[in-house]
N, C-alpha and C positions, 0 to 999 in steps of 0.2 A: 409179630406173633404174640398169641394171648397166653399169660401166664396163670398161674395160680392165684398170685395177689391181684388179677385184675378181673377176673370173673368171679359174678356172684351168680349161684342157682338156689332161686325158692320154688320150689315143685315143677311148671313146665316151663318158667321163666327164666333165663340166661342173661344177665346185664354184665357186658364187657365194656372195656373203655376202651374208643376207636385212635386211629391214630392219623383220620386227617381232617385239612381243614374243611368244616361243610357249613353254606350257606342254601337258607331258601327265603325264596323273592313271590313277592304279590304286591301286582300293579307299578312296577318296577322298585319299588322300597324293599332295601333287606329287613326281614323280619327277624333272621337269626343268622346269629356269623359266631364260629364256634373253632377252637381249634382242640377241644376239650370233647369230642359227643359220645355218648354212650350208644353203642349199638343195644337195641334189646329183642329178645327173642320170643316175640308174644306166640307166633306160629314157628311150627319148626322148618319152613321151606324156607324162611327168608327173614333179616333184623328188620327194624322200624327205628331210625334214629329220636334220641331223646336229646332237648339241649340244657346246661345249665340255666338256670334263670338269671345271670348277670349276663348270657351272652343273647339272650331275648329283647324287643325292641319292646318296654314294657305299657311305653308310651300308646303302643298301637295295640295295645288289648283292654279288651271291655269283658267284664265277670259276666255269667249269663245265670239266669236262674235253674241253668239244667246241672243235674248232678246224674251221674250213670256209676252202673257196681260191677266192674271185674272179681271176681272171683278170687284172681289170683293176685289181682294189685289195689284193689280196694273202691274206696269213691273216689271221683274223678271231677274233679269242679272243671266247667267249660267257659272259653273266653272265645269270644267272637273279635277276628283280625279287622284292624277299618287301617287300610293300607292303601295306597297310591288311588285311590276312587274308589275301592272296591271294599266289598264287605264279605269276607268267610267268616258265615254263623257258626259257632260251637267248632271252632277248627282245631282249638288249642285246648289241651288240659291238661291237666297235673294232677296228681295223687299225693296230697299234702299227708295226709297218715297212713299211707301205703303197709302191712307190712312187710314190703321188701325197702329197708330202709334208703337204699342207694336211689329210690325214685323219688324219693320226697322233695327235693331241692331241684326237680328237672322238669322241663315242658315237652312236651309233646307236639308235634304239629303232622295235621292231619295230610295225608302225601296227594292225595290229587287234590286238596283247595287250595294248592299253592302254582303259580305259574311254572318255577322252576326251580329245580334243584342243583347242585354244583358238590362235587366232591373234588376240592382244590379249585381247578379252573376249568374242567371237564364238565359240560351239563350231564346227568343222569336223570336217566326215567324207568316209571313200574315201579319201582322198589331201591333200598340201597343196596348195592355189590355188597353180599355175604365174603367177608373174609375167608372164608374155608372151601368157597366156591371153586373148580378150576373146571379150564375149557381147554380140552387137549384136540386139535382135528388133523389126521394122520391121511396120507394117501393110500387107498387098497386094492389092489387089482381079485382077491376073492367077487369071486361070480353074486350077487344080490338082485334075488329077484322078490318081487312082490306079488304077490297073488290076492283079490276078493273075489269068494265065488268063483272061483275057477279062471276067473279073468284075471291078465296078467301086463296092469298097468305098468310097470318097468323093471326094467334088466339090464343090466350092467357089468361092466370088469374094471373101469372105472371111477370108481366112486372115493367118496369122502367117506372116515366114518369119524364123528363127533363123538366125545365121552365129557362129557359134565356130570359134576359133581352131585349125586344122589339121583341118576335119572339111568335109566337105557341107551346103552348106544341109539343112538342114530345115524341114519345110510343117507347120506345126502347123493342124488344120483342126477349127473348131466340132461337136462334135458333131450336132446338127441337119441337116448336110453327111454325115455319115457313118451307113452302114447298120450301125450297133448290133447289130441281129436276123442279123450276117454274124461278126461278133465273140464271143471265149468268153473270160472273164478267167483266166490262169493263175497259178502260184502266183510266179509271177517277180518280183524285183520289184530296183531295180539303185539307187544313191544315187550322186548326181553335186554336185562341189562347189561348183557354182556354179548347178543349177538345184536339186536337193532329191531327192525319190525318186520314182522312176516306178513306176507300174502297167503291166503287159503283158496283150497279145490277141493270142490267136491269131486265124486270119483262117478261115471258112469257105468254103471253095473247091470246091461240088460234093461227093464223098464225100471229102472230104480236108481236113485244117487243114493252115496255112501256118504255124508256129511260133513263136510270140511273133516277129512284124513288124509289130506298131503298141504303140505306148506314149501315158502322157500323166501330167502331173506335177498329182495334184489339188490339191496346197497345194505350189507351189515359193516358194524360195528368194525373198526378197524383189526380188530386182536381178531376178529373172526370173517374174513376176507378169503381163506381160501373155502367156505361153501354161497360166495356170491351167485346168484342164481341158478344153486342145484336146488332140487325137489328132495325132500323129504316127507315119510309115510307113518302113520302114527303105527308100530309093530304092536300097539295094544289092542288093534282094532283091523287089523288086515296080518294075513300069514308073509311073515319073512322069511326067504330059504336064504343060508350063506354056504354057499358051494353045495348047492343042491340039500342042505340038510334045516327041515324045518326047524324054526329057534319058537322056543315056547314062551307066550304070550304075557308079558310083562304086567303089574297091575300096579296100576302108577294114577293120579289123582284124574289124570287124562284118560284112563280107560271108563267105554261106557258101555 
């Protein structure tokens, strides 16, 4: 848990010091192996790990002539990774006169130019597990139904309902509940790091589809096993009733 002495905040920026070991690989060469990383908080939904620069493979970076300006961390010199065969241009940078001091001696690596990521011996993907994140999924017999237009793709007494950390419940509902023959599977498909990868449906609504607003995670993440192939409905974008009483319509990064 994070204390006082190990967070720093300069305006919307939060640099904490993580407490495990993480590595990331390209082309099977470690690039960085850290039992030291700073999580930082560029956006507020989710960190971006930063590593010290002794625990960087300094060998495998090349300076590039680009220089880019955060606003809130400064200029950012760029190094292109030449790793196991491969080459991520401008993957890596540093803010050597940052003024948030704690980044000046740290590197950056950029999260999808790297093959893989590792938090201890776990691989992670999408993003690093936010500390502050939690995944509670409870059993509910409350009645949840869904409605678009009057249509009423699933209903249930059975369901999951999810709470994660800074979002809306979620009704994970049995298929058996849900009218399948109203669903088209699209080519969508999103990976979250604490439940695994979803599949996407659009939703049949008369002569119209409703755009990828149900998902379901066929094989998640082990901590999240009990909503294995329930359906989920985006309540941003379709009416949720919970015991027959409408719940009012969330507005979350997902509503459109």
């Amino acid at each position: 848990m994070a204390t006082t002495e190990n967070i720093a905040r300069v305006g919307r920026i939060r640099v904490e010091q993580g407490a495990k070991r993480v590595r990331a690989y390209l082309g099977g060469d470690v690039v960085a192996d850290t039992i030291h990383p700073r999580l930082v908080w560029e956006v507020p939904y989710y960190p971006a790990y930063y590593f010290p620069i002794v625990d960087v493979r300094s060998d495998l970076l090349v300076e590039t002539s680009t220089v880019t300006h955060s606003p809130s961390r400064g200029n950012a010199q760029h190094f292109t990774i030449k790793a196991g065969g491969k080459n991520a241009e401008n993957a890596a940078l540093r803010f050597p006169d940052s003024p948030i001091e704690e980044l000046r001696d740290l590197i950056r690596l950029d999260w999808d130019a790297m093959d893989g990521w590792f938090e201890e011996d776990e691989e992670v993907y999408t993003h690093p597990r936010d500390p502050y994140t939690r995944v509670d999924i409870v059993a509910t017999s409350r009645r949840v139904r869904v409605e678009l237009a009057g249509v009423v793709p699933a209903e249930s007494t059975n369901s999951r309902v999810l709470f994660e950390t800074g979002l809306p419940p979620r009704w994970y509902i049995p298929k058996t509940d849900v009218r399948m023959d109203l669903l088209v599977p699209t080519e969508t498909a999103t990976h979250c790091p604490y439940k695994g990868q979803a599949q996407y449906w659009s939703v049949r609504v008369g002569d119209r589809l409703v755009e990828d607003v149900a998902w379901s995670y066929r094989t998640p993440l082990p901590e999240s096993q009990k909503i294995a192939g329930l359906v989920a409905f985006y309540n941003e974008r379709a009416d949720l009733f919970i015991d027959d009483e409408l719940q009012e319509r969330p507005v979350t990064k997902f509503s459109k």
